[in-house]
N, C-alpha and C positions, 0 to 999 in steps of 0.2 A: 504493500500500500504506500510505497515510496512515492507512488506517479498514478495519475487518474488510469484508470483499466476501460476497456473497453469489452463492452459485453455485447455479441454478436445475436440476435432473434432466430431462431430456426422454430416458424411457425405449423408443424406439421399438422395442420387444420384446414378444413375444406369453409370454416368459418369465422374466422379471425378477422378483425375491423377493414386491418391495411392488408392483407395479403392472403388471407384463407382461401384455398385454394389450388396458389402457384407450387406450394411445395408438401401438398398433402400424401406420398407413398413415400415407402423408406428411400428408393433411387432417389429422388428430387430433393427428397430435404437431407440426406447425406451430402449430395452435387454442391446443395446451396451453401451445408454448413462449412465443407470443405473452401468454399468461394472465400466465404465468410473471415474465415481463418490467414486465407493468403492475405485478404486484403488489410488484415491486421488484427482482428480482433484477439483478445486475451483468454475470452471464454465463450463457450457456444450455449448459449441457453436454449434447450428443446422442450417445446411448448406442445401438448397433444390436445388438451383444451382450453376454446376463448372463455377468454373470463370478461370480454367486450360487455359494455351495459345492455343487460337484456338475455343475456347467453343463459342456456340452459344447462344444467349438471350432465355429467358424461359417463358412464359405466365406467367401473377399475377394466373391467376387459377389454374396451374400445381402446380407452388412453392408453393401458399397456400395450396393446398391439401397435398404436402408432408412433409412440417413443422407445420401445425397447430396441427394436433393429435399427435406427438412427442412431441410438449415442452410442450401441455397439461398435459403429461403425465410425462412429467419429471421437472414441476416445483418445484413440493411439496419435489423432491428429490435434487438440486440445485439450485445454483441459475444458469440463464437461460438466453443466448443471442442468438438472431437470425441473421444469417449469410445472408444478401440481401440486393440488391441497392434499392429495390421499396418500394414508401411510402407504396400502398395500402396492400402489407406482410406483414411490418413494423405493423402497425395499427393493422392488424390481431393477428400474432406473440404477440403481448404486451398484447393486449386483451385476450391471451391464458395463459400468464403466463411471457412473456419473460420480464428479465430487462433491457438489453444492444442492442441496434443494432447493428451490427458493419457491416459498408458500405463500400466495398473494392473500391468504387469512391471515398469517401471521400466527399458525397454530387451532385456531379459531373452529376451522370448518373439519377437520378428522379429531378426537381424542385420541388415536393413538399414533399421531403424526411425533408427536416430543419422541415419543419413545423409540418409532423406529428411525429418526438421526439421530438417536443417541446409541443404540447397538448397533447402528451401520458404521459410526465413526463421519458417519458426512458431514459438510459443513452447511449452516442453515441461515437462507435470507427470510427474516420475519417483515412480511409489508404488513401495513395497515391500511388496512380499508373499514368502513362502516357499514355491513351489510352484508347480503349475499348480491353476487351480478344482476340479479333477473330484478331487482331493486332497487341498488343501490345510489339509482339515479336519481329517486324519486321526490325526495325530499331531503337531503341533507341537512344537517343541525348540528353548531357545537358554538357553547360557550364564547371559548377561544380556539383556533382549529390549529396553533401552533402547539400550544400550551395542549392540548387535548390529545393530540396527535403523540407528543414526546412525552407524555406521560402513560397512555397507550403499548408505544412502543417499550418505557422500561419495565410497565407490566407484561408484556411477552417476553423480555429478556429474563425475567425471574424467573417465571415459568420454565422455560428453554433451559433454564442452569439447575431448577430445582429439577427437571427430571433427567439429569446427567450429561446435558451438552456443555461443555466448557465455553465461557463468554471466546475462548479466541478462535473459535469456531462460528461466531454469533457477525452476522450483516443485517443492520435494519434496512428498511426502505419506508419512507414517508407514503405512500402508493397515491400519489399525486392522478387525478382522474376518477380513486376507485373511492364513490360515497363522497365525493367533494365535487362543490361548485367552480363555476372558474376562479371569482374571489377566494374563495378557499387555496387552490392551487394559487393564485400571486401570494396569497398572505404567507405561504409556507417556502417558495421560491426565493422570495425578500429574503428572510431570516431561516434558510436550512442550514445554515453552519450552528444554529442551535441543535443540532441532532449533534455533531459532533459530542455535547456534552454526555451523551449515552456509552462512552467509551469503549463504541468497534464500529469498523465502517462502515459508510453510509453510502446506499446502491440510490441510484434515478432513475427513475423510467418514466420519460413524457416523451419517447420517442412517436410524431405523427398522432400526436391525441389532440381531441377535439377543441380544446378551447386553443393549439398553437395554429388550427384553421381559425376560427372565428375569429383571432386577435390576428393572425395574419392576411388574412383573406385570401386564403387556400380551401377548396370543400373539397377536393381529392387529397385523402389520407396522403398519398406519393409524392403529392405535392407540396408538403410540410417538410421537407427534409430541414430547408433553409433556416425554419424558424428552429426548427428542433435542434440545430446547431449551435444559435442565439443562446437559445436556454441551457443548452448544455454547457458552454464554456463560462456562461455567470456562475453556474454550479460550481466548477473547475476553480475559478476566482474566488470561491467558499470552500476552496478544497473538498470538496465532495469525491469520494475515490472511484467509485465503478459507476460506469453509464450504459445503459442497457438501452440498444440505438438497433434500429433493421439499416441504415444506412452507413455500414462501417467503413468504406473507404472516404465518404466527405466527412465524417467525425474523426478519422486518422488523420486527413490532409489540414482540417482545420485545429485541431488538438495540437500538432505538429507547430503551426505558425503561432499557436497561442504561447507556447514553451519556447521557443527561439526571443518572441519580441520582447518578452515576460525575462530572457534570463533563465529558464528553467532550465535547457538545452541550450549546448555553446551553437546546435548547426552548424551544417556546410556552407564555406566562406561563399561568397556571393561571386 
């Protein structure tokens, strides 16, 4: 966590917001994760179901069948996180290769999610979200959604250490989109180096979400990259460590000039 990491989307979904579809059989999203990986990414997160607002629960038998042969296949080439709330994926996924889970419940949605990353030894990203998907959009609500949010998240880290995972094992994620309004996501965006204070890194994901169309005036998810760029390097500037982006070569090439003008990187003389 020396240097912002890059996390690569391998959305192996026939219904995912930005791309459900292109890479739904293990060929295509192997092809894609491997693409993914040349063009720089740090880690491959493989996704088997959208948790997009409105998305419906998915079978442990479906999701395993459409992640277990991808990150098979893409261990040897990254390293390798599995995108899902269920232990029994979980257990799978690790079994196949994968290092990270990362639970967009945050614990929340399996009870015996804690337990199986703590006998897998895998490492666990806890998001926060308000809700289940098929809801969560519907009316969001918090006091203070900073303060709300990071107090949230250190009650999942308890959790996560009370049932045997080691905090350096432990990645939050603010889950920016998931049960929050767009004021919500600025309010948390402004001030996310307050998550810092949770003591383990802090993942992003607003890659091509809805409000970086409506403030950019993009309505093609694809079309978001630019903003999603925007936003990613202010994160960067708050030292935020891992970015979880479907666009990893313009996040390499822009990350890259942000660390050369920044000083953070001496770069190739001119």
């Amino acid at each position: 966590m020396d240097a912002p990491r890059i996390m690569g989307i391998v959305n192996v979904t026939p219904d995912s917001f930005s791309d459900g579809g292109r890479w739904d059989d293990a060929d295509s999203g192997t092809a894609h994760g491997r693409r993914l990986a040349d063009e720089g990414a740090d880690i491959l997160d493989i996704g088997g179901e959208s948790t997009r607002p409105g998305a419906q629960a998915l079978s442990v038998e479906n999701e395993t069948a459409r992640v277990a042969p991808v990150i098979a296949a893409l261990a040897g080439v990254s390293p390798v996180s599995v995108d899902t709330r269920k232990a029994a994926v979980a257990r799978t996924a690790v079994a196949a290769g994968a290092g990270m889970v990362n639970d967009v419940s945050g614990l929340d949605f399996d009870p015996g999610m804690a337990a199986a990353v703590a006998e897998t030894g895998a490492e666990v990203c806890l998001m926060h979200t308000q809700g289940l998907p098929e809801t969560m959009q519907d009316d969001p609500r918090y006091d203070d959604v900073l303060l709300d949010v990071y107090d949230a998240l250190a009650d999942r880290i308890a959790r996560a250490e009370a049932a045997g995972i080691p905090r350096a094992r432990i990645v939050v994620d603010p889950g920016i989109g998931f049960g929050k309004t767009q004021a919500h996501n600025l309010a948390i965006l402004r001030r996310i180096s307050l998550f810092h204070g949770l003591g383990v890194p802090v993942l992003l994901g607003v890659s091509r979400k809805r409000f970086i169309g409506a403030i950019g005036g993009a309505e093609a998810a694809d079309a978001r990259d630019p903003g999603t760029l925007a936003v990613t390097l202010a994160a960067v500037a708050q030292g935020i460590q891992i970015h979880r982006v479907h666009d990893v070569a313009g996040t390499r090439q822009g990350l890259s000039l942000w660390q050369a003008i920044t000083n953070k990187e001496t770069g190739a003389e001119a």
